[in-house]
PDBQT receptor file of N, H, CA, C and O in Angstrom, charges set to zero:
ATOM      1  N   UNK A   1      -9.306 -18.421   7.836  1.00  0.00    +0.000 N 
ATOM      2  CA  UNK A   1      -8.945 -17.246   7.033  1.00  0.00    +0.000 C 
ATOM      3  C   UNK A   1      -7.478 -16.899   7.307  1.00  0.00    +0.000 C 
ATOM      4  O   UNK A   1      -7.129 -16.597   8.448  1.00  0.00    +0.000 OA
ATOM      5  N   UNK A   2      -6.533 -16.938   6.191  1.00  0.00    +0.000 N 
ATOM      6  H   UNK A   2      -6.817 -17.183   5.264  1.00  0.00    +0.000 HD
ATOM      7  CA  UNK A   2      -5.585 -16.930   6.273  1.00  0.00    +0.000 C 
ATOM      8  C   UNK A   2      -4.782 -15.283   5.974  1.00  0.00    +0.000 C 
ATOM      9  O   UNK A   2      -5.411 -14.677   5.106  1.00  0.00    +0.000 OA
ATOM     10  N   UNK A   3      -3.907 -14.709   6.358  1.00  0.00    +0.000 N 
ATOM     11  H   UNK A   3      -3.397 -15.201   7.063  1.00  0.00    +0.000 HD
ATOM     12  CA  UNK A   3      -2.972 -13.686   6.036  1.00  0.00    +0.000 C 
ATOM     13  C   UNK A   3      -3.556 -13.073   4.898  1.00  0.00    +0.000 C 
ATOM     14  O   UNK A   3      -4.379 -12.159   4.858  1.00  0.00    +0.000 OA
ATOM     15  N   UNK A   4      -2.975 -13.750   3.912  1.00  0.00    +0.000 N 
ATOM     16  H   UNK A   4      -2.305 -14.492   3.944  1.00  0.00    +0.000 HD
ATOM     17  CA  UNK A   4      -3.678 -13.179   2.197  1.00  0.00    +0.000 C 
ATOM     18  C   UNK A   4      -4.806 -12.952   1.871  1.00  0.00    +0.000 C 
ATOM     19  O   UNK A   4      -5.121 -12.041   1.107  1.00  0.00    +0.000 OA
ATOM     20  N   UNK A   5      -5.762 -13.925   2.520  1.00  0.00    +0.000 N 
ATOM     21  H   UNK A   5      -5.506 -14.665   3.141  1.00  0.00    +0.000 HD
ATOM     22  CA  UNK A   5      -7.041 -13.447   2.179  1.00  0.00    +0.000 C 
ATOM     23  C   UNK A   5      -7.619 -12.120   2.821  1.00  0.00    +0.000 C 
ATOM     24  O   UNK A   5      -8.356 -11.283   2.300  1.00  0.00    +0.000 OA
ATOM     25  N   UNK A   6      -6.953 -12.167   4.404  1.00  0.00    +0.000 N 
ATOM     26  H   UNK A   6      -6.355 -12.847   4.828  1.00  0.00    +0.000 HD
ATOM     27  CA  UNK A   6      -7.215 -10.651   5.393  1.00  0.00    +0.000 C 
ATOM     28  C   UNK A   6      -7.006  -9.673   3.965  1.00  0.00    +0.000 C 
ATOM     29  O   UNK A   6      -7.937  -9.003   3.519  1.00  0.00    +0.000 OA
ATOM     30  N   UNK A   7      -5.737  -9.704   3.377  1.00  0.00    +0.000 N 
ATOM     31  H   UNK A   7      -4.981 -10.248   3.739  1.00  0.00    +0.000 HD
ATOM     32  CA  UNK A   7      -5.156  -8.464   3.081  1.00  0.00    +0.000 C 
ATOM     33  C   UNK A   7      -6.276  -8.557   1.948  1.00  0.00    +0.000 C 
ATOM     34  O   UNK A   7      -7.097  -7.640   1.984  1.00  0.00    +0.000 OA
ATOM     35  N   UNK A   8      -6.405  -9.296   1.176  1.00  0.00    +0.000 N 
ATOM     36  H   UNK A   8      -5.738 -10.040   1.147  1.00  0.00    +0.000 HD
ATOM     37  CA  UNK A   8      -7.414  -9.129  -0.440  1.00  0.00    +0.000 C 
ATOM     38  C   UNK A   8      -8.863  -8.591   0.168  1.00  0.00    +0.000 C 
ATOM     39  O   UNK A   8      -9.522  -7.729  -0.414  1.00  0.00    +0.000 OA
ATOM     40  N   UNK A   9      -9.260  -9.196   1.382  1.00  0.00    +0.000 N 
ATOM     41  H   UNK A   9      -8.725  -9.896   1.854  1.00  0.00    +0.000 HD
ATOM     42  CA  UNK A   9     -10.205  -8.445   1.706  1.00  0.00    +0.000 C 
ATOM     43  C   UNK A   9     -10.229  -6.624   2.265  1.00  0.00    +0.000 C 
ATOM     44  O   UNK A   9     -11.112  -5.769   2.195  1.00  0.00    +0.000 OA
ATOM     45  N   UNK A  10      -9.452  -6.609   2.566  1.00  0.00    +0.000 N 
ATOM     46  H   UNK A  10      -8.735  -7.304   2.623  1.00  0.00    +0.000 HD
ATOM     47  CA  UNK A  10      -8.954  -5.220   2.789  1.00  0.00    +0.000 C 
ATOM     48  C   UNK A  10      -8.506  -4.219   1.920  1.00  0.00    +0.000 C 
ATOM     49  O   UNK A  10      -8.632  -3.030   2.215  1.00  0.00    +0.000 OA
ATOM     50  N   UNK A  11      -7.850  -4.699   0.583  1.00  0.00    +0.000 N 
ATOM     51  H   UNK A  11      -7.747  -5.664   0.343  1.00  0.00    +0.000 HD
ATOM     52  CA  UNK A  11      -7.485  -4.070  -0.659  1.00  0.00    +0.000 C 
ATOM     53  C   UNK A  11      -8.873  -3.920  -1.138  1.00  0.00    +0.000 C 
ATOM     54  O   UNK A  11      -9.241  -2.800  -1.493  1.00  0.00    +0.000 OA
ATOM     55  N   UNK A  12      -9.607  -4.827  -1.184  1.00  0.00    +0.000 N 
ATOM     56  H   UNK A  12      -9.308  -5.736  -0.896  1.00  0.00    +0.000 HD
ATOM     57  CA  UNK A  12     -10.894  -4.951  -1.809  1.00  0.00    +0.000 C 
ATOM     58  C   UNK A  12     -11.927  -3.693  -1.456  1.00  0.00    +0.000 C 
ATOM     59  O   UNK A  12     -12.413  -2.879  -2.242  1.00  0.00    +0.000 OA
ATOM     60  N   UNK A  13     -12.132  -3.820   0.227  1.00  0.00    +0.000 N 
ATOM     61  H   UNK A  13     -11.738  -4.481   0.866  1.00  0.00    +0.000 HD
ATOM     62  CA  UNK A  13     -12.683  -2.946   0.762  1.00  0.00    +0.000 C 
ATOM     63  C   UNK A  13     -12.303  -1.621   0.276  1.00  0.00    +0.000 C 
ATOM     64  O   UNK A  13     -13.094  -0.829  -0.236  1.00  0.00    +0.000 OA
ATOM     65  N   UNK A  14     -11.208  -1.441   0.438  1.00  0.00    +0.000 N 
ATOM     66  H   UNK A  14     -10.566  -2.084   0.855  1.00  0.00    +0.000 HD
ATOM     67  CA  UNK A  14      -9.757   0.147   0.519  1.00  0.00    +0.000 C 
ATOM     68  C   UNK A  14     -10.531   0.329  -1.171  1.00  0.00    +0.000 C 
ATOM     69  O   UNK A  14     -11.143   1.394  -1.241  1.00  0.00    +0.000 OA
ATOM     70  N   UNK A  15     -10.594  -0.557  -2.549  1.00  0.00    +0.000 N 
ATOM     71  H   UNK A  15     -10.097  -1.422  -2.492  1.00  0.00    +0.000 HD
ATOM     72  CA  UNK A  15     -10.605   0.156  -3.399  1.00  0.00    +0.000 C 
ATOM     73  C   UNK A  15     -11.698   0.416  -3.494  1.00  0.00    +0.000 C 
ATOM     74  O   UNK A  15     -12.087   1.451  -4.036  1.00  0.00    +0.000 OA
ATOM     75  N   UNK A  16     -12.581  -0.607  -2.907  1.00  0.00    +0.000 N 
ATOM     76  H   UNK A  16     -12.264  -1.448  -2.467  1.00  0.00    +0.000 HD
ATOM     77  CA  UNK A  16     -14.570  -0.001  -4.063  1.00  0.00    +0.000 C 
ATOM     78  C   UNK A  16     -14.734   1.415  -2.973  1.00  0.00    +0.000 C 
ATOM     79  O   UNK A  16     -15.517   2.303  -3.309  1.00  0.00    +0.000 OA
ATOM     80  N   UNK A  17     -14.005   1.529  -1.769  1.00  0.00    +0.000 N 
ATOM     81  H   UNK A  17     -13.369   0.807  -1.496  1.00  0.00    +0.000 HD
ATOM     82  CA  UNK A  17     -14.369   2.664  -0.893  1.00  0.00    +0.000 C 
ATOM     83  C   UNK A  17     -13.846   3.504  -1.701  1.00  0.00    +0.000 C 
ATOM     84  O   UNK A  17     -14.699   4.273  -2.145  1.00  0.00    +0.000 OA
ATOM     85  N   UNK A  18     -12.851   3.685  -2.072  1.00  0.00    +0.000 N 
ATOM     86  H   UNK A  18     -12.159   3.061  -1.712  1.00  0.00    +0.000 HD
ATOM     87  CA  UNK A  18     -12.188   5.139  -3.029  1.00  0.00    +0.000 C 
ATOM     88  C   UNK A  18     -12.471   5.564  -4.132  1.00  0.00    +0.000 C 
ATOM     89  O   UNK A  18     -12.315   6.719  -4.528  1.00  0.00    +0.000 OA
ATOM     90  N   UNK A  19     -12.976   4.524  -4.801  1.00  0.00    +0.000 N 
ATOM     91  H   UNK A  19     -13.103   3.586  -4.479  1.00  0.00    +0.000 HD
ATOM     92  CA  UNK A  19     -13.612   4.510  -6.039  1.00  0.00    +0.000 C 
ATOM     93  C   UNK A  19     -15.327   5.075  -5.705  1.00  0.00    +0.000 C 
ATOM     94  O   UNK A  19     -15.700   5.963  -6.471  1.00  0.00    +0.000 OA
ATOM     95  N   UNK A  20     -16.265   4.657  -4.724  1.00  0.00    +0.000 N 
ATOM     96  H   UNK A  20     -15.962   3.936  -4.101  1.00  0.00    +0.000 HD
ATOM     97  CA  UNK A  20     -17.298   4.756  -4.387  1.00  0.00    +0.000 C 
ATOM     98  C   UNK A  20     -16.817   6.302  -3.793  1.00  0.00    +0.000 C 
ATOM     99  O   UNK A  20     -17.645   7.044  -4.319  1.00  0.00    +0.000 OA
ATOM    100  N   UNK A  21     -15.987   7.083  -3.042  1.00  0.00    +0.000 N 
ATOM    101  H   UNK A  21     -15.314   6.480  -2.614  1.00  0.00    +0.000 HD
ATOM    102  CA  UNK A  21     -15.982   8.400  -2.820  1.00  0.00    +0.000 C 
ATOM    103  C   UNK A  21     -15.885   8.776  -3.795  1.00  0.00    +0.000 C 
ATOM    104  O   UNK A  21     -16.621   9.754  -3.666  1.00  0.00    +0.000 OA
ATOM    105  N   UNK A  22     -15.429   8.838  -5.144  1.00  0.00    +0.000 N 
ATOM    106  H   UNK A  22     -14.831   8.043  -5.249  1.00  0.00    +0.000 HD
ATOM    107  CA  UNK A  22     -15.475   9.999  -6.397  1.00  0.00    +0.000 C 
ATOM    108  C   UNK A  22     -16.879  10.215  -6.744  1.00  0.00    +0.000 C 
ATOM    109  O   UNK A  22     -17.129  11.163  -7.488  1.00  0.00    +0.000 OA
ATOM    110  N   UNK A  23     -18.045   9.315  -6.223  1.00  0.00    +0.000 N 
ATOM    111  H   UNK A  23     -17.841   8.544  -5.619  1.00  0.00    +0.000 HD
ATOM    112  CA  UNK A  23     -19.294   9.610  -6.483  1.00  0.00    +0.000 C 
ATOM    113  C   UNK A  23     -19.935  10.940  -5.283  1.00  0.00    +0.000 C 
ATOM    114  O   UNK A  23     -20.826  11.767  -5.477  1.00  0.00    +0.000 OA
ATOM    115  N   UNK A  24     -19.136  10.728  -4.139  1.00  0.00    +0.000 N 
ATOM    116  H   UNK A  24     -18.413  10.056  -3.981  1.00  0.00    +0.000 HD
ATOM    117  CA  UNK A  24     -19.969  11.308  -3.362  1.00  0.00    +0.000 C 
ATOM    118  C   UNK A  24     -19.099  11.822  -2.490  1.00  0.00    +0.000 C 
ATOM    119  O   UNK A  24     -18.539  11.099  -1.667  1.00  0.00    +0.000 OA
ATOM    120  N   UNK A  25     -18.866  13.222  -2.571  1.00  0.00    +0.000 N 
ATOM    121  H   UNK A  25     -19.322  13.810  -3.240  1.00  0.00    +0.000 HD
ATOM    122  CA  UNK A  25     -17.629  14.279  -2.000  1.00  0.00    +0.000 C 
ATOM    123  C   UNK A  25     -18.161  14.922  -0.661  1.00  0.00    +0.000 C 
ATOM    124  O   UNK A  25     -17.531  15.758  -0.014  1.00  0.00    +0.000 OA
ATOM    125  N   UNK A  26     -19.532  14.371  -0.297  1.00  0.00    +0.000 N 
ATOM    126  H   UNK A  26     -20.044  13.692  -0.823  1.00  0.00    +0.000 HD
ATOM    127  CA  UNK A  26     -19.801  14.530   1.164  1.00  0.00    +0.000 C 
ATOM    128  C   UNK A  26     -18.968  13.536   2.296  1.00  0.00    +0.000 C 
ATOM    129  O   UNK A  26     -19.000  13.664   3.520  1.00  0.00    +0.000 OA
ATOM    130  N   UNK A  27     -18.521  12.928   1.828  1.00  0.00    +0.000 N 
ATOM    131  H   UNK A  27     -18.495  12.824   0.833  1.00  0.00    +0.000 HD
ATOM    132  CA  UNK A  27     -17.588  11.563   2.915  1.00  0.00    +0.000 C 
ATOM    133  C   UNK A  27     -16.255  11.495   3.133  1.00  0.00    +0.000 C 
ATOM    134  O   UNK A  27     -15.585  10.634   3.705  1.00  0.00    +0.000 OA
ATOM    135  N   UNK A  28     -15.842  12.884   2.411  1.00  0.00    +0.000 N 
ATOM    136  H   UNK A  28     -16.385  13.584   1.947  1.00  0.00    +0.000 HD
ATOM    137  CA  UNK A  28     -14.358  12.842   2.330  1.00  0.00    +0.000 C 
ATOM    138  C   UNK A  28     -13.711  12.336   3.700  1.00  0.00    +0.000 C 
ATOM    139  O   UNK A  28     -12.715  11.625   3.833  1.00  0.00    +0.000 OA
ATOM    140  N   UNK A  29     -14.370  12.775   4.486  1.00  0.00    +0.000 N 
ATOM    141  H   UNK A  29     -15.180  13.352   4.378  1.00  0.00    +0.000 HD
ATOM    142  CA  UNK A  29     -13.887  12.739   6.046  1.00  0.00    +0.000 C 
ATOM    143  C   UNK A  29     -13.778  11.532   6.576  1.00  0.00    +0.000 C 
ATOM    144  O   UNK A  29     -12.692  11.299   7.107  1.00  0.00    +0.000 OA
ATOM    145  N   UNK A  30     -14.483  10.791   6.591  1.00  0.00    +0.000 N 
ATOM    146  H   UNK A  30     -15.365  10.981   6.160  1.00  0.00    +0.000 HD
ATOM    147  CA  UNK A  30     -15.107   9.170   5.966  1.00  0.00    +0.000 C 
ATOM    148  C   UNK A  30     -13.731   8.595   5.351  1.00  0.00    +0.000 C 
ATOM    149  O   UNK A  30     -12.826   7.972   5.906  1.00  0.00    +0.000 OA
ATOM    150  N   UNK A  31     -13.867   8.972   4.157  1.00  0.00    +0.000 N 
ATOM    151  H   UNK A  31     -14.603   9.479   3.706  1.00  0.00    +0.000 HD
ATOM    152  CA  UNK A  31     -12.567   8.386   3.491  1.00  0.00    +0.000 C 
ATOM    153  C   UNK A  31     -11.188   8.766   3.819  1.00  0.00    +0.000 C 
ATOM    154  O   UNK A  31     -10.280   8.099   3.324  1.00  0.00    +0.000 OA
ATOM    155  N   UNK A  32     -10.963   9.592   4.463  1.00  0.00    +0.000 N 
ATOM    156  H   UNK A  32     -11.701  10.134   4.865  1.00  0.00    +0.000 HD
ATOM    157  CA  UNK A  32      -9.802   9.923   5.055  1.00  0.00    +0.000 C 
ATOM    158  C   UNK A  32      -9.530   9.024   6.011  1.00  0.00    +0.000 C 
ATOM    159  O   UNK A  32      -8.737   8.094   5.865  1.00  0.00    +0.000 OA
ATOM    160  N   UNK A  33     -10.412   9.353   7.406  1.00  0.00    +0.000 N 
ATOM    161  H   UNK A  33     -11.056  10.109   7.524  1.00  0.00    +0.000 HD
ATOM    162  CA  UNK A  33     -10.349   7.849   8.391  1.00  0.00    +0.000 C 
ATOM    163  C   UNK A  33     -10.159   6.297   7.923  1.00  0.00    +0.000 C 
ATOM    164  O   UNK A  33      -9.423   5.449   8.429  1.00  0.00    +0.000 OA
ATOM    165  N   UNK A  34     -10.962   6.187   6.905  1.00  0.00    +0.000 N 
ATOM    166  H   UNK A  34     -11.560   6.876   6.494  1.00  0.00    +0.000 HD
ATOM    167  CA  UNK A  34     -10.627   4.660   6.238  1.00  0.00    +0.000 C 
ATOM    168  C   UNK A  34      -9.117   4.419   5.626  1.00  0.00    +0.000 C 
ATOM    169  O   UNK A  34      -8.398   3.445   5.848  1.00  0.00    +0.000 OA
ATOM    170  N   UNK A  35      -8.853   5.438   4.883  1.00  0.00    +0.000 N 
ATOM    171  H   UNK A  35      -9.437   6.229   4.702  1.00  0.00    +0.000 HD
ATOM    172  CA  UNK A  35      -7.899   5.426   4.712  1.00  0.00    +0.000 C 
ATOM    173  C   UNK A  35      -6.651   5.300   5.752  1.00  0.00    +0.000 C 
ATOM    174  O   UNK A  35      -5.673   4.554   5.705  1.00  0.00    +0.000 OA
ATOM    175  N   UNK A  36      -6.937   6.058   6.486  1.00  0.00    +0.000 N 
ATOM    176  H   UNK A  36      -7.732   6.664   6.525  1.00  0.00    +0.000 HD
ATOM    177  CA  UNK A  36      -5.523   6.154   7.753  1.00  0.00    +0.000 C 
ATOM    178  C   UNK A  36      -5.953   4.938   8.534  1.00  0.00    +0.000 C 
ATOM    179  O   UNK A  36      -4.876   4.546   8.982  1.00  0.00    +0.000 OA
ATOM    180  N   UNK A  37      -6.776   4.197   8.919  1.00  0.00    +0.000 N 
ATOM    181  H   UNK A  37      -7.651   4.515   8.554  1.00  0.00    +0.000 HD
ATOM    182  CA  UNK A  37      -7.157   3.189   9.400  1.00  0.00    +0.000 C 
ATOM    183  C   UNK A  37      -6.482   1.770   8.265  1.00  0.00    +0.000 C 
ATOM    184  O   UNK A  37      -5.948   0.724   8.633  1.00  0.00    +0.000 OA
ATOM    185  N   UNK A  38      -6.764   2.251   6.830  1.00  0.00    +0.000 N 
ATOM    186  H   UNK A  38      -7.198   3.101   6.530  1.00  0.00    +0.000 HD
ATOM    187  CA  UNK A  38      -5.806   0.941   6.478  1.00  0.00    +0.000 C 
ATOM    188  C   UNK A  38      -4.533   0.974   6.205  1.00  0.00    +0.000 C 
ATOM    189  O   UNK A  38      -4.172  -0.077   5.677  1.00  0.00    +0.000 OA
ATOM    190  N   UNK A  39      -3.508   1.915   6.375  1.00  0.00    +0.000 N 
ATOM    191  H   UNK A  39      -3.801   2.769   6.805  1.00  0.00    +0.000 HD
ATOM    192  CA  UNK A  39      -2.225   2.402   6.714  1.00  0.00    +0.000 C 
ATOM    193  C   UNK A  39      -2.004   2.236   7.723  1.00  0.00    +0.000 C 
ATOM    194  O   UNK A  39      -0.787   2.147   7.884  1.00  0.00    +0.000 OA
ATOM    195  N   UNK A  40      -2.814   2.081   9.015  1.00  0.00    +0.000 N 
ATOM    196  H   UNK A  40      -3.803   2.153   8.884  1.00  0.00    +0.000 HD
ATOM    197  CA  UNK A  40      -2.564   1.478   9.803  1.00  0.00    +0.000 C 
ATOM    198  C   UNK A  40      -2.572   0.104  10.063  1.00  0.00    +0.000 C 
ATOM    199  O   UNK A  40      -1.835  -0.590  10.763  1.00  0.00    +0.000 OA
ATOM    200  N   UNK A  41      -3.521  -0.155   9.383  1.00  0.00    +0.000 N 
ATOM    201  H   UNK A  41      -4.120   0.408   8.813  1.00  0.00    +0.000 HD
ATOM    202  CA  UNK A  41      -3.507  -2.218   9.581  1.00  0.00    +0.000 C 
ATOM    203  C   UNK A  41      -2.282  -2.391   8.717  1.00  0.00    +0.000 C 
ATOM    204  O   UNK A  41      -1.461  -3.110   9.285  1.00  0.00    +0.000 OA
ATOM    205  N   UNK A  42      -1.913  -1.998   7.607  1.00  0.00    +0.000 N 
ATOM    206  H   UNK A  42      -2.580  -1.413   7.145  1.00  0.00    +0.000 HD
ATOM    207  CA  UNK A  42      -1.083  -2.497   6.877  1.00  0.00    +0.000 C 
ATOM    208  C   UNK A  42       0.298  -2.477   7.310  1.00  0.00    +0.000 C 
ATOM    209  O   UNK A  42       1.143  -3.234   6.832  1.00  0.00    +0.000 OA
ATOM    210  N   UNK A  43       0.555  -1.552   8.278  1.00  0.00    +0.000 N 
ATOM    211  H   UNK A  43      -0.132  -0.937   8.666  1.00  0.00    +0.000 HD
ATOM    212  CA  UNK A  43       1.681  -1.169   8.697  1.00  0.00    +0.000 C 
ATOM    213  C   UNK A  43       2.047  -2.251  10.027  1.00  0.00    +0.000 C 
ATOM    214  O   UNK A  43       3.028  -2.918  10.355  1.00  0.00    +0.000 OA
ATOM    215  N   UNK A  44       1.095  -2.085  10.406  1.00  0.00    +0.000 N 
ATOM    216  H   UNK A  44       0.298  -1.543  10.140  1.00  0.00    +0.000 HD
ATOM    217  CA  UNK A  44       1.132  -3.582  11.350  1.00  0.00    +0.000 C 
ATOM    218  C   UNK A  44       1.064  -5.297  11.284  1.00  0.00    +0.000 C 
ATOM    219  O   UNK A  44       1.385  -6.277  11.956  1.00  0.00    +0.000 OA
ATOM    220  N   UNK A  45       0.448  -4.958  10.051  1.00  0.00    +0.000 N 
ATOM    221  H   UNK A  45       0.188  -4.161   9.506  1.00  0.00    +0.000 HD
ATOM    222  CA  UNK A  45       0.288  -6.031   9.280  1.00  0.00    +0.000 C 
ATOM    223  C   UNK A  45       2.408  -6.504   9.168  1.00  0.00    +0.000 C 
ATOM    224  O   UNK A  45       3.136  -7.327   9.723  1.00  0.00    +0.000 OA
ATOM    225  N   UNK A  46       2.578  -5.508   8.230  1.00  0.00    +0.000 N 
ATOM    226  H   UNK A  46       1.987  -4.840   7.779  1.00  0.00    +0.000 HD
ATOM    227  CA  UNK A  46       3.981  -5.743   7.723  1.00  0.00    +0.000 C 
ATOM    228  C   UNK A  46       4.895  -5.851   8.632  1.00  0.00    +0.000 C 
ATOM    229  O   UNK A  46       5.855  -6.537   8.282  1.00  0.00    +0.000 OA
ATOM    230  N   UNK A  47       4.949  -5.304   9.948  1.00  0.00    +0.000 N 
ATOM    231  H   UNK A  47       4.169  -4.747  10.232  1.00  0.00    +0.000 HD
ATOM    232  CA  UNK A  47       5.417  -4.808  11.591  1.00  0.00    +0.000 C 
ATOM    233  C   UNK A  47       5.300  -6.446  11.735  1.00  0.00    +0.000 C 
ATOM    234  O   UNK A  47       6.473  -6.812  11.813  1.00  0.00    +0.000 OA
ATOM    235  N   UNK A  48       4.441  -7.623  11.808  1.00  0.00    +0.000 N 
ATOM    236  H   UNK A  48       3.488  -7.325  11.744  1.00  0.00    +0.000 HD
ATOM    237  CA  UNK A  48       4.258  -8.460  12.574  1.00  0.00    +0.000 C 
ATOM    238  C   UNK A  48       5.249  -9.435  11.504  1.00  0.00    +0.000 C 
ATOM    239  O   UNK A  48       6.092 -10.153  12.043  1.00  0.00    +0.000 OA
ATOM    240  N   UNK A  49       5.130  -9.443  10.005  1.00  0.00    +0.000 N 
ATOM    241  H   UNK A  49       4.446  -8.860   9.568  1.00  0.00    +0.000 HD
ATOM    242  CA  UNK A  49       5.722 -10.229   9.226  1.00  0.00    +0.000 C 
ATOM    243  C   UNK A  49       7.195 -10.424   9.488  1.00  0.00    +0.000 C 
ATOM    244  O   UNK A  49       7.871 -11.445   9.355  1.00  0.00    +0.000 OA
ATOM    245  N   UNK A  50       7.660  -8.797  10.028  1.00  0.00    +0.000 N 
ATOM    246  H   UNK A  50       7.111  -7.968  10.136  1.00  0.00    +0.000 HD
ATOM    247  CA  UNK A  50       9.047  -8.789   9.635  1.00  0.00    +0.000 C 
ATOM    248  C   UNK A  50       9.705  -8.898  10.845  1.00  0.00    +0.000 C 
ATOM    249  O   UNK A  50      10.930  -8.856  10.958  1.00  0.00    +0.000 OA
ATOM    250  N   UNK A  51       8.561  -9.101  12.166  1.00  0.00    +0.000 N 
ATOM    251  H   UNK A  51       7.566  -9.135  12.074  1.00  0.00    +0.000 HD
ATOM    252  CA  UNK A  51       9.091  -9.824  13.412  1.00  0.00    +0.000 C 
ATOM    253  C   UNK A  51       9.117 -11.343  13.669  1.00  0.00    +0.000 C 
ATOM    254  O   UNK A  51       9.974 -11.934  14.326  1.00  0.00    +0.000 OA
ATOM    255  N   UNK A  52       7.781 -12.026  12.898  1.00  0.00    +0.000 N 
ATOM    256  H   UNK A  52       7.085 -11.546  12.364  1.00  0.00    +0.000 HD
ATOM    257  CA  UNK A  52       7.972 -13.212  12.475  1.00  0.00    +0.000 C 
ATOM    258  C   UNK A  52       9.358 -13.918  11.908  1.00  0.00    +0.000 C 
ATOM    259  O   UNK A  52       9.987 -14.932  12.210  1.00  0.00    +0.000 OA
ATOM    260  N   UNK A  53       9.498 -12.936  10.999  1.00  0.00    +0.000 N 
ATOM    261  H   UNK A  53       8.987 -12.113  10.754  1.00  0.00    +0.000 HD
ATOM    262  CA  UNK A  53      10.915 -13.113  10.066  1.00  0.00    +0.000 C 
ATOM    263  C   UNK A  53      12.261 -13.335  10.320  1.00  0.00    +0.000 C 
ATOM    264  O   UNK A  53      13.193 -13.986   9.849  1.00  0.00    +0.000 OA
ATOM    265  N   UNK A  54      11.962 -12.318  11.527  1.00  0.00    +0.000 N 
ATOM    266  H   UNK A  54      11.205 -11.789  11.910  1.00  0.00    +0.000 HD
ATOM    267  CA  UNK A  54      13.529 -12.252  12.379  1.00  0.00    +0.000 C 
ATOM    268  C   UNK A  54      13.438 -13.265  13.618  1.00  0.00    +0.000 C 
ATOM    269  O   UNK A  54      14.566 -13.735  13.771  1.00  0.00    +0.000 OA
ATOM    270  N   UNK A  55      12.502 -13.815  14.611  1.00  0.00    +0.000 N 
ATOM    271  H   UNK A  55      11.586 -13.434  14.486  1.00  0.00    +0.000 HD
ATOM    272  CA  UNK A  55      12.601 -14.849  15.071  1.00  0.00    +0.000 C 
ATOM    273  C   UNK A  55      12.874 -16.444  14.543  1.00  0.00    +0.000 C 
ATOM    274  O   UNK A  55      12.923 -17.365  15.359  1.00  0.00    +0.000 OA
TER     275      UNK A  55
């Protein structure tokens, strides 16, 4: 499993989750954490590319 596929699986996840909260406004809290949890992978994600980059 390569880079791209991590991330498509993760976009994937990130959207049916946000899309699946407009059904159900008990999870906001839920979706908040998921959310800041994939702002965080992504940010690290991009953090590791652009150290790759520069070595």
């Amino acid at each position: 499993m390569n880079n791209l596929d991590i991330m498509r699986f993760i976009v994937g996840r990130f959207t049916s989750f946000s899309l699946e909260i407009e059904f159900s406004p008990t999870s906001k809290l839920d979706d908040l954490l998921f959310k800041i949890a994939f702002l965080m992978i992504l940010a690290t994600w991009i953090k590791a590319r652009k150290t790759k980059r520069a070595t």
